[in-house]
N, C-alpha and C positions, 0 to 999 in steps of 0.2 A: 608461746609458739604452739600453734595447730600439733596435736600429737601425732597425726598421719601425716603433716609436711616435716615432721621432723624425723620421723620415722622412715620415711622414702630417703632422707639424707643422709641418713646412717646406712641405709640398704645401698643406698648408691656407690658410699666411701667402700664398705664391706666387698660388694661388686668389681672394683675397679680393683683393689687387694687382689683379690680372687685371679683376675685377670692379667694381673704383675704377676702373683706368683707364681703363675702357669704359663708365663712367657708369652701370653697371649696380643703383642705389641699393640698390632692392632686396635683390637676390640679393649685393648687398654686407654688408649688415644680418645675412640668413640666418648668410654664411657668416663674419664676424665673430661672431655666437651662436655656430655650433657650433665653430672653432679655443677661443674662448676654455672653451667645455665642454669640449674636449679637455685643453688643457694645466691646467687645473684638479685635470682628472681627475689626470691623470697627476704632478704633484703630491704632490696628495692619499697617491698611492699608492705614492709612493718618498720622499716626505719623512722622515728630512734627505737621505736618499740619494742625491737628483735629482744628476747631473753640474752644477756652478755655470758651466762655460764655453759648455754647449751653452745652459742658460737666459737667460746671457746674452747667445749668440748671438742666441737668437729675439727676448730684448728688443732688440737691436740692429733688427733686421729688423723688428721693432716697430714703432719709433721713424721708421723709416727711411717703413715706410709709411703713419704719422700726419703728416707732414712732406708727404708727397706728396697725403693727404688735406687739408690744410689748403692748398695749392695748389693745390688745384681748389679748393676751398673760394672761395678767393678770386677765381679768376677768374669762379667763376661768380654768384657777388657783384658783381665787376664789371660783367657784363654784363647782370645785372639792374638795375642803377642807370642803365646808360649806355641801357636800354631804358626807364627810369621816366621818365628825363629826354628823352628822344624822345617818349615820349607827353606826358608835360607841355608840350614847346615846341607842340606837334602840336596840342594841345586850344586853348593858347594862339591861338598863328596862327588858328587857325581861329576863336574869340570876336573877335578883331579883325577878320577879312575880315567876319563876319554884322554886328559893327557898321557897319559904311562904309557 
């Protein structure tokens, strides 16, 4: 594998991390499209010839940062529910004090 095409794919994963971690949805979105247009590409255009320990390095790093996505995932599920249930007790309270 080209060192500078592998090296953009590591920059890329690093990238799109960076952009999870920071809640940056968006620009997470983007830059998830364009790695996975990258390593498609590249691929596409060394296949069978791709080195199999750097591909499967990046699935490692992959994985690693789907893991990380799905724990955000959840806390921020938590905090939505723990904010539904505040407004619910919230709306509540308040129909009982307009009753009294």
């Amino acid at each position: 594998m080209n060192p500078m095409v592998r090296q953009d794919l590591y920059d890329r994963l690093e990238a799109l991390g960076v952009a999870v971690d920071a809640g940056e949805l968006d620009t997470a979105a983007q830059r998830m499209t364009d790695y996975d247009a990258a390593l498609r590409n590249y691929i596409e255009a060394n296949a069978p010839d791709a080195p199999l320990d750097v591909l499967r390095d990046l699935l490692a790093i992959q994985n690693a940062l789907l893991l990380r996505m799905r724990e955000r995932q959840a806390v921020i599920g938590a905090a939505l529910r723990q904010a539904h249930r505040q407004d619910s007790a919230s709306r509540a309270y308040a129909t009982v004090e307009v009753g009294l």
